[in-house]
C-alpha positions, 0 to 999 in steps of 0.5 A, a space after each residue: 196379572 197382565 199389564 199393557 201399555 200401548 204407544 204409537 197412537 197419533 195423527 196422520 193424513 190419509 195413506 200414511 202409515 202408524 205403528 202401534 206398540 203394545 208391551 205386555 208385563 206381568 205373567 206373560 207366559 199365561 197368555 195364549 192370544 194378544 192383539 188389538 181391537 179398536 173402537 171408533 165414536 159411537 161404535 162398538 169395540 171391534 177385533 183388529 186383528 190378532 196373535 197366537 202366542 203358541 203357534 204363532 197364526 193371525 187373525 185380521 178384521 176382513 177390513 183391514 186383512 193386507 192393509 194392518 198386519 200384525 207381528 210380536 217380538 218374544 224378546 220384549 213381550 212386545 206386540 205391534 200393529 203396522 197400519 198401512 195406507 190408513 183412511 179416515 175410517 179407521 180412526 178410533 180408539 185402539 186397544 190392546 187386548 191379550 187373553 190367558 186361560 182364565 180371563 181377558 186384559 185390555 191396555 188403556 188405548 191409544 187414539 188414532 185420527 186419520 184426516 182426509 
């Protein structure tokens, strides 16, 4: 079983930036990808971006690749999402997501509102 528990979700004006955390618990070294996915009112859940554990590559939503960016820290089973120059657009729900072998995991989520 893996655990996640995500922080840093908040409000911010447009252009602000927020730092989502994601620390992962549990059997850890069973999970080959980690990352987020959002979901915005009325929307469906979508991919933001995420991690291989293994080699390390990143994956981004086109929508966000060069504005979000993705990083992990081994030592803390940590996951973050930096979220730069934020617009109201990406307001949602965020979600941590961390995938093994077996099965998938998803955090609670973390509401980001981005006012104009």
């Amino acid at each position: 079983q893996v655990q996640l528990v995500e922080s840093g979700g908040g409000l911010v004006q447009a252009g602000g930036s927020l730092r989502l955390s994601c620390a992962a618990s549990g059997s850890t070294w069973n999970i080959n990808t980690i990352g987020w996915y959002r979901q915005a009112p009325g929307n469906q859940r979508e991919l933001v971006a995420t991690i291989n554990t293994r080699g390390g590559s990143t994956n981004y939503a086109d929508s966000v690749n060069g504005q979000f960016n993705i990083s992990r820290n081994n030592a803390k089973n940590t996951v973050y999402l930096q979220m730069n120059r934020l617009k109201p657009e990406d307001t949602a729900v965020y979600y941590c997501y961390a995938a093994t072998t077996l099965r998938t995991y998803w955090g609670q989520g973390t509401q980001v509102t981005v006012s104009s």
